[in-house]
SEKE-244963 format. One record per residue (C-alpha): residue number from 1; residue in one letter; x, y, z. Coordinates in steps of 0.02 Angstrom, whole numbers, plus 50000, padded with zeros to 5 digits. Last residue first. Layout:
# residues N
   num   residu       x       y       z
   NUM        a       X       Y       Z
...
//
This chain:
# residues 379
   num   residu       x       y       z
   379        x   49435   49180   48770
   378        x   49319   49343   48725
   377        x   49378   49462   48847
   376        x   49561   49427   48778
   375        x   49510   49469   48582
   374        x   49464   49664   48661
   373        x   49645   49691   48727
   372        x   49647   49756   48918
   371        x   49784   49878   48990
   370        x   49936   49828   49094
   369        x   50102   49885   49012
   368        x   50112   49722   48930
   367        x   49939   49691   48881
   366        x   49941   49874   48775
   365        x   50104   49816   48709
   364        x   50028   49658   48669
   363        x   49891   49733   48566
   362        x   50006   49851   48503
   361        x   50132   49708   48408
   360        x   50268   49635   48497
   359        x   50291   49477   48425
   358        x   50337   49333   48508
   357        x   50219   49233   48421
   356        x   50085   49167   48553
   355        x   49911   49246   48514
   354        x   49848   49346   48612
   353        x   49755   49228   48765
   352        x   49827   49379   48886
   351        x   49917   49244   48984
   350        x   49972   49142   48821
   349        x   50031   49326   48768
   348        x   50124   49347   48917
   347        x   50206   49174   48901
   346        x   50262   49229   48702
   345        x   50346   49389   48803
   344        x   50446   49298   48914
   343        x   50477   49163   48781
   342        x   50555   49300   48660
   341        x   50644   49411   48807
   340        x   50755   49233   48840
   339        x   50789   49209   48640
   338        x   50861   49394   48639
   337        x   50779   49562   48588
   336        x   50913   49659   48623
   335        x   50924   49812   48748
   334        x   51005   49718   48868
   333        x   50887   49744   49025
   332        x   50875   49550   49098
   331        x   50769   49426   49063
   330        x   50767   49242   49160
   329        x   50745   49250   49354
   328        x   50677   49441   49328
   327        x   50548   49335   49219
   326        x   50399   49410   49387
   325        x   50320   49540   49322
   324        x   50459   49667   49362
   323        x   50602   49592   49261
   322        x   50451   49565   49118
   321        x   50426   49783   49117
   320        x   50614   49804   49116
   319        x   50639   49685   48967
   318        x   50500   49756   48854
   317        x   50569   49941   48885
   316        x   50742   49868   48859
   315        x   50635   49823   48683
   314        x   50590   49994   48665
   313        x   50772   50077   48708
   312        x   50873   49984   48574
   311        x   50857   49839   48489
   310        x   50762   49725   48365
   309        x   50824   49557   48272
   308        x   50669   49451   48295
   307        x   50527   49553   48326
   306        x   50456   49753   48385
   305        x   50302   49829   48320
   304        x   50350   50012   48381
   303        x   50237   50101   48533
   302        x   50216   50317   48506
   301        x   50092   50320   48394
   300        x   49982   50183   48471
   299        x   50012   50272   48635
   298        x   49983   50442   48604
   297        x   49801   50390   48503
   296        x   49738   50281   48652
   295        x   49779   50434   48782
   294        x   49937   50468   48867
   293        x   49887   50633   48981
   292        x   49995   50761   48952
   291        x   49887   50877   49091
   290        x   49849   51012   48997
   289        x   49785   50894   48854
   288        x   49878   50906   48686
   287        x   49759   50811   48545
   286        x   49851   50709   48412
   285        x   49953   50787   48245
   284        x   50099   50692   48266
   283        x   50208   50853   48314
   282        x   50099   50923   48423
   281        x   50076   50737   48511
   280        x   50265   50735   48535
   279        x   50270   50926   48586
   278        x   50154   50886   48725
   277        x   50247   50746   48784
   276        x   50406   50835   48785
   275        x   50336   50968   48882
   274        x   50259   50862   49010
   273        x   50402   50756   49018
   272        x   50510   50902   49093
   271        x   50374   50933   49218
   270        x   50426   50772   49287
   269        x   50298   50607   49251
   268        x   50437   50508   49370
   267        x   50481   50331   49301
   266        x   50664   50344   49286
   265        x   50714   50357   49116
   264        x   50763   50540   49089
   263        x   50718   50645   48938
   262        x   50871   50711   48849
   261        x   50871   50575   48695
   260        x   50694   50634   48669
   259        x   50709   50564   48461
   258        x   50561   50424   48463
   257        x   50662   50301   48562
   256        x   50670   50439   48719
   255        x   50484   50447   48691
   254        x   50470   50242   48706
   253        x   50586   50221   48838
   252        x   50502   50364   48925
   251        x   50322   50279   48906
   250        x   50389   50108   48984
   249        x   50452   50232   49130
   248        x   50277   50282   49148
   247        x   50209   50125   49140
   246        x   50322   50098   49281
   245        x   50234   50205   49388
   244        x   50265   50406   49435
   243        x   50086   50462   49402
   242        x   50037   50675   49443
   241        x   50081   50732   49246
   240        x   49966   50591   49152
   239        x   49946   50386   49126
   238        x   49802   50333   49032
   237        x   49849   50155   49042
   236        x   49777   50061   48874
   235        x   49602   50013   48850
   234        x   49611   49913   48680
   233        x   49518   49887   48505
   232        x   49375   49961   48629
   231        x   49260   49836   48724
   230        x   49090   49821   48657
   229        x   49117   49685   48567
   228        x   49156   49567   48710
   227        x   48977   49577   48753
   226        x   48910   49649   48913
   225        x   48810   49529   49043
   224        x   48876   49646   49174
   223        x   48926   49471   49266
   222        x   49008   49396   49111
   221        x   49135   49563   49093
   220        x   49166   49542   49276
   219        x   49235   49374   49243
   218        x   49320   49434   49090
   217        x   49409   49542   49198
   216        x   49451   49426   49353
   215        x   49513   49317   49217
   214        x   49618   49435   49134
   213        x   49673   49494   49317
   212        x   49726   49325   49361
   211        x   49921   49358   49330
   210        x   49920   49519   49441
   209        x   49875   49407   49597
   208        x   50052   49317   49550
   207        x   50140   49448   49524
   206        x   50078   49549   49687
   205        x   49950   49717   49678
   204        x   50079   49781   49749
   203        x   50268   49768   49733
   202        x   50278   49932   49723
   201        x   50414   50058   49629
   200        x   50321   50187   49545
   199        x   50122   50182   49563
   198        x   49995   50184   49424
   197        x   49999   50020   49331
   196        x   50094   49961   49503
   195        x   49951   49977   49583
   194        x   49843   49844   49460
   193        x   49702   49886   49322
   192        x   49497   49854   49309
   191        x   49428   49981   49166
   190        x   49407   49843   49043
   189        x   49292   49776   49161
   188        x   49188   49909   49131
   187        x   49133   50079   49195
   186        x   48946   50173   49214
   185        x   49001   50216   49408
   184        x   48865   50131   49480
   183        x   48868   49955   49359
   182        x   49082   49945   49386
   181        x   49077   49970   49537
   180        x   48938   49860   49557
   179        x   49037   49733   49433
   178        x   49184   49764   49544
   177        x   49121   49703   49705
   176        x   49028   49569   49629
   175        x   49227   49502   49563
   174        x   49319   49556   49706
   173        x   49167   49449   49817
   172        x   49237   49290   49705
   171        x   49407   49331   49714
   170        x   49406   49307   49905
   169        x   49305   49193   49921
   168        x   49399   49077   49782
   167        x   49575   49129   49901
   166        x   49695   49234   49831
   165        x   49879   49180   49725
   164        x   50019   49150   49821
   163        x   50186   49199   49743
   162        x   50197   49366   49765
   161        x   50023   49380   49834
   160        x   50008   49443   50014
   159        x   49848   49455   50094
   158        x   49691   49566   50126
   157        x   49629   49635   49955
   156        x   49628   49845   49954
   155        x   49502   49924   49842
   154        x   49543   50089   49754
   153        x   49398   50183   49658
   152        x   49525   50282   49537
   151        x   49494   50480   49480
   150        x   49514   50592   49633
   149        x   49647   50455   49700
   148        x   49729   50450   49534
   147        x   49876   50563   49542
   146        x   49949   50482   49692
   145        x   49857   50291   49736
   144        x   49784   50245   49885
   143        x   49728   50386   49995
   142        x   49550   50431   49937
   141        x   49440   50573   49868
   140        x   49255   50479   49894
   139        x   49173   50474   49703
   138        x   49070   50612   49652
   137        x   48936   50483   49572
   136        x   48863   50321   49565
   135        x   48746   50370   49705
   134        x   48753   50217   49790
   133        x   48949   50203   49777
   132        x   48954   50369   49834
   131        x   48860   50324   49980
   130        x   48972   50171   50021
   129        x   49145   50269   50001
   128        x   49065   50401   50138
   127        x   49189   50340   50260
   126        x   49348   50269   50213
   125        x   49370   50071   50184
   124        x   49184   50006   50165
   123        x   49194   49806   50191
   122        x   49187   49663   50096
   121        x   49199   49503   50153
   120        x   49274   49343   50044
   119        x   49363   49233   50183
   118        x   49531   49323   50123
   117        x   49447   49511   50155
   116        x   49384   49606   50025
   115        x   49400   49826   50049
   114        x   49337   49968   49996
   113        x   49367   50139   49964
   112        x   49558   50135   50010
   111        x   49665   50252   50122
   110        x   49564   50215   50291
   109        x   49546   50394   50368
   108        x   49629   50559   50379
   107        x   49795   50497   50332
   106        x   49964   50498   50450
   105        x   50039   50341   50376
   104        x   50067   50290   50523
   103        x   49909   50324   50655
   102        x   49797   50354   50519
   101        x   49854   50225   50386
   100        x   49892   50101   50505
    99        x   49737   50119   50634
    98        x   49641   50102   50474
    97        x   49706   49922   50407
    96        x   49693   49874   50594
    95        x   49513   49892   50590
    94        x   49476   49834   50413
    93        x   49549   49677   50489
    92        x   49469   49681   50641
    91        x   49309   49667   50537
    90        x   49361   49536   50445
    89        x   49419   49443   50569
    88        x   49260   49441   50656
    87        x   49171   49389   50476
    86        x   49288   49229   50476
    85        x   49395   49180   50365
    84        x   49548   49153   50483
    83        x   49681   49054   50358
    82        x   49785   49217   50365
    81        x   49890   49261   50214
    80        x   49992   49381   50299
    79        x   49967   49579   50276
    78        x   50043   49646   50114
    77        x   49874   49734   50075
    76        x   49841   49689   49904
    75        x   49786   49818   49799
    74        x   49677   49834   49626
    73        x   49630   49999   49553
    72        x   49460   50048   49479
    71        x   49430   50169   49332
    70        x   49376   50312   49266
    69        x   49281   50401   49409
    68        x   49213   50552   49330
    67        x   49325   50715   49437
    66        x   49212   50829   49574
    65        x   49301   50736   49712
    64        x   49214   50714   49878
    63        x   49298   50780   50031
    62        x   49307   50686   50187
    61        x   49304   50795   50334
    60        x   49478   50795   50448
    59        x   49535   50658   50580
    58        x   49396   50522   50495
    57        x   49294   50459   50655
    56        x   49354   50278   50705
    55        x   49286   50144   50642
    54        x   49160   50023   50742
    53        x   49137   49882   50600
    52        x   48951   49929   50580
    51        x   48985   50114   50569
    50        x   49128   50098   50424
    49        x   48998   49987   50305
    48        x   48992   49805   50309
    47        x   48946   49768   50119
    46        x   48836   49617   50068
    45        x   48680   49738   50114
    44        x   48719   49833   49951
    43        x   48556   49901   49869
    42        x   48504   49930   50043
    41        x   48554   50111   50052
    40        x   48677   50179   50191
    39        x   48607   50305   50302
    38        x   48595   50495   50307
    37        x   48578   50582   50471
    36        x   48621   50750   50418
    35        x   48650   50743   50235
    34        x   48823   50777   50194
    33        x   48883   50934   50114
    32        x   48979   50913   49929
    31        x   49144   50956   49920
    30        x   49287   51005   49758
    29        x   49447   50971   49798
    28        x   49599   51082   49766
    27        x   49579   51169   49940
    26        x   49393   51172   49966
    25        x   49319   51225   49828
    24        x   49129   51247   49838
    23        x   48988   51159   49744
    22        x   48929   51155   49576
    21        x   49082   51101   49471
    20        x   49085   51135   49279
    19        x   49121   51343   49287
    18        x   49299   51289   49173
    17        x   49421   51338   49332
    16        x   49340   51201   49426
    15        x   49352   51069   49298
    14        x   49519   51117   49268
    13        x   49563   51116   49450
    12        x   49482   50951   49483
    11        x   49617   50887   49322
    10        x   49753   50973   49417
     9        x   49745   50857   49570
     8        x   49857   50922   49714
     7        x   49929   50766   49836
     6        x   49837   50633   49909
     5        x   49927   50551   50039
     4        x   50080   50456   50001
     3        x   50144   50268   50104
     2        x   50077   50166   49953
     1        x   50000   50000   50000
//
């Protein structure tokens, strides 16, 4: 879980600054006044909300972003893998998980929305996360990811999973937790993605939980009775200025490949790559966003179809993305596209169902970097 509360959100400040928000700014977020006396809904009795597992009051109000919720982010909590299912547990669980992030981490409240516990339980991480989620609007401002915690419904999953993958309860309640997410906040379950899509240097959400996320996707997909064909071509990252993540250091591989020899490599969405990112979609005729923001269009000009025989900074950009999901043991960062990066890459396509050929085309860039492929819904 990252150790960063949330920091100033430009894209609430646009919205702001364009008239579009109808409510008061307070600081950079924009708030919305609780009813007095207001009460959970019943369209989700499965989830114990913050009064029925005794949390503590937030230490400062809860603000409520004026941003559209675009997405939901997958955690595990790096607590044990615990064999105690039980609903108790689960509720000191979410108990613990808040005395840590106020008491430590020095938040306000619990840092994620919402929470699943190993024997399957969800519960409502910071206050007011429920309501939202009834309204289907003006999402919760949360703790869990920097630069998307205005934009990201974050839900933590109790355990560790390096190596360990969840338990059936526990992927099961992910996956009705995430439909209604995905049902209240009009997404889909091409919208589901990991931490470390968003987050610099974090083992979370786990290798080996990351490797089920095309199933936990197309078992979402199923439960909103949605057809495969609605997906888009592909639902890459939309990483911007506020996201330091390894997506973003794919990106400067990729820029410093396409002639931004200067940029640096190290993750961090600088001010510096704000600039060059902006001039890079100038220059290829896209649309500039204040923000940089990497859309569909930014990406598919930017990534090369890489194969047998190619070099340089994209395919290290191949090689550091496998080192982190978990071929460390067999690829390393040479900047050639050697036998070892081949059958790294051919296992990620088996993973994504994409077809196994080693070749790095922009569906499998889009898989590699951690954003969903319309054929993979359909396997």
């Amino acid at each position: 879980m990252v150790m960063h509360e949330h920091e100033v959100d430009r894209r609430t400040l646009f919205r702001v600054g364009l008239g579009t928000a109808v409510a008061a700014v307070v600081g950079t977020e924009v708030a919305f006044p609780t009813a007095a006396g207001a009460t959970p809904a019943p369209q989700f009795p499965w989830i114990i909300d913050c009064d029925s597992w005794s949390a503590r009051p937030p230490s400062s109000p809860i603000q409520i972003t004026g941003n559209t919720t675009n997405k939901i982010i997958l955690h595990h909590m790096a607590f044990p893998n615990v064999t105690d299912y039980s609903r108790e547990h689960a509720v000191q669980l979410a108990r613990d998980c808040q005395d840590l992030h106020m008491d430590t981490n020095g938040w306000a409240d619990t840092g994620q929305h919402f929470t699943v516990s190993r024997g399957g339980y969800v519960l409502e991480g910071r206050h007011r996360s429920l309501e939202t989620l009834v309204a289907g609007e003006h999402q919760v401002t949360a703790a869990h990811c920097p630069g998307e915690n205005g934009n990201a419904i974050g839900i933590e999953n109790e355990g560790t999973y390096i190596t360990e993958t969840p338990p059936a309860a526990l992927l099961d309640s992910l996956v009705e937790l995430c439909t209604a997410v995905c049902r209240q906040f009009h997404l889909n379950a091409w919208d589901i993605f990991g931490h470390w899509d968003f987050r610099l240097g974090t083992d979370c959400p786990g290798i080996a939980f990351y490797r089920l996320f095309p199933q936990i996707r197309r078992r979402v997909l199923q439960s909103l009775a949605v057809s495969p064909a609605a997906a888009p071509d592909r639902r890459w990252p939309d990483i911007w200025r506020f996201v330091d993540s390894q997506v973003v250091q794919v990106a400067q591989y990729l820029l410093v490949n396409a002639g931004y020899g200067d940029l640096p490599v190290d993750g961090v969405f600088s001010t510096d790559m704000n600039a060059v990112v902006a001039d890079f979609q100038t220059s290829r005729g896209l649309a500039v966003t204040p923000d940089a923001t990497f859309d569909t269009a930014t990406w598919e000009a930017l990534a090369p179809t890489l194969d047998k025989g190619a070099a340089g900074p994209p395919v290290e950009a191949v090689q550091y993305l496998l080192t982190i999901k978990g071929y460390a043991d067999t690829v390393g960062i040479t900047g050639t596209y050697d036998h070892a990066t081949r059958k790294a890459v051919q296992d990620m396509q088996r993973l994504h169902s994409l077809h196994p050929d080693g070749r790095i085309d922009l569906s499998t860039w889009c898989a590699l970097v951690g954003g969903t492929v319309r054929e993979t819904l359909v396997r």
